[in-house]
N, C-alpha and C positions, 0 to 999 in steps of 0.2 A: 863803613863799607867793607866790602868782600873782597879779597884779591883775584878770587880764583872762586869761579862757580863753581867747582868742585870743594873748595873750603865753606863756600854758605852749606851746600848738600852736607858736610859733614857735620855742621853746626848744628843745622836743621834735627837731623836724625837722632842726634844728643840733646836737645833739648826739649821740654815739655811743651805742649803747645802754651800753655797758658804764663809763659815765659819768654815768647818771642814776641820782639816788637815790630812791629811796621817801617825797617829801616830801607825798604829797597823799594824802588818805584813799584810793583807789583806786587800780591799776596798768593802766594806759592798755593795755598788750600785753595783756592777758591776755583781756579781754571781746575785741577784734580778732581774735585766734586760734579765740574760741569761735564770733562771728558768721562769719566766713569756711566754717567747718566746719556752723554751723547752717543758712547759706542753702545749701549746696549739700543737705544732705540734704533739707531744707521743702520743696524744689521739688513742688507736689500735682499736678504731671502724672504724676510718677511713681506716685503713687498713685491717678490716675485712670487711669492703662493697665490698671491691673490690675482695676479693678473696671467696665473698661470706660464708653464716653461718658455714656450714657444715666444709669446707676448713680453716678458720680461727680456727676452735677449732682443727680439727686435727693437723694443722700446728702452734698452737699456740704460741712455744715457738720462730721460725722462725717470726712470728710475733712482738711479743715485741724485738726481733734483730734487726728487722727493723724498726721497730717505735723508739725505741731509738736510734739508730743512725744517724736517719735522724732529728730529735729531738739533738740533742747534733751538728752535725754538724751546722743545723742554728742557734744555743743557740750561739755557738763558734766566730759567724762571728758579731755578737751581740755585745760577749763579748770582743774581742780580743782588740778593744781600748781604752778598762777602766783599760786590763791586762797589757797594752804597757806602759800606761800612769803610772800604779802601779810599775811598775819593773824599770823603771827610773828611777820613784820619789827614788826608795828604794837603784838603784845602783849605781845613779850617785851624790855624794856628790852637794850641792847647785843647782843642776837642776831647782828644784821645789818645794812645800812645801805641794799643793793642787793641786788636780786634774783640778779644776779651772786654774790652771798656768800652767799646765804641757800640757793639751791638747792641748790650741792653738801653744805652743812652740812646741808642736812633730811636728803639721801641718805646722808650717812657715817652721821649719829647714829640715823638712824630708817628707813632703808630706803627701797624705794621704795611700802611704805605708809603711809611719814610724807605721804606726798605725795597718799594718798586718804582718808585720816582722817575730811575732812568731805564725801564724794562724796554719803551718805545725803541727809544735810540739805540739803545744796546742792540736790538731785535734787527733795526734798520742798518746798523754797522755791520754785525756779523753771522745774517740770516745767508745775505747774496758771498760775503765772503768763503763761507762753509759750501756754499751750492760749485762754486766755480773750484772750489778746493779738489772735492769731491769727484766733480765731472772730469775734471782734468788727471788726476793720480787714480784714479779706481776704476779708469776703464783700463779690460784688458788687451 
């Protein structure tokens, strides 16, 4: 373990991905992949084009409901096989040691719906979490 999350961050950055192991309850890539993916869709201009200027501020907070939900649902479909691949590693004694090992093994043994197993739950844990995040910091 890390002392100092600023010492895992420099470890990280010095090391190849296909070199690090799964030593910390979370897998650093995989939230990365999903925000990347979640802020391009949240953008709620996009969703005020549509419902036009005027419409979009009075309905504004219906808006960041919407942009963030729809924003976490595709972040989720994203993330879901770097989560599959995480919960393995972490639940199943000798599975795996790296995400490098563990992917291709969920895909040989299980398919590629070993890899969305948990997209429900996942979706039902952090669709309403993202929406209330959202509505609450993003109004101005």
């Amino acid at each position: 373990m890390f002392s100092s999350l600023l010492e895992a961050a420099k470890l990280s950055i010095r090391t190849p991905f296909n070199k690090v192991e799964c030593a910390t309850s979370t897998n650093a890539s995989s939230p990365v992949v999903g925000r990347k993916i979640q802020a391009a869709d949240a953008n709620p201009v996009y969703y005020a084009n549509i419902l036009g200027e005027e419409n979009a501020y009075l309905y504004r907070t219906w808006l960041y409901l919407a942009a963030s939900a729809s924003a976490e649902f595709f972040a989720d479909i994203a993330l879901a096989p770097f989560e599959a691949a995480k919960v393995k590693i972490q639940t199943t004694p000798g599975f795996a040691n790296t995400m490098r090992e563990a992917m291709p093994r969920i895909a040989k043994e299980e398919g590629i719906t070993g890899f969305y197993k948990g997209l429900v739950p996942l979706w039902m844990r952090q669709i309403p979490y993202t929406m209330m995040k959202f509505a609450c910091f993003e109004r101005q």
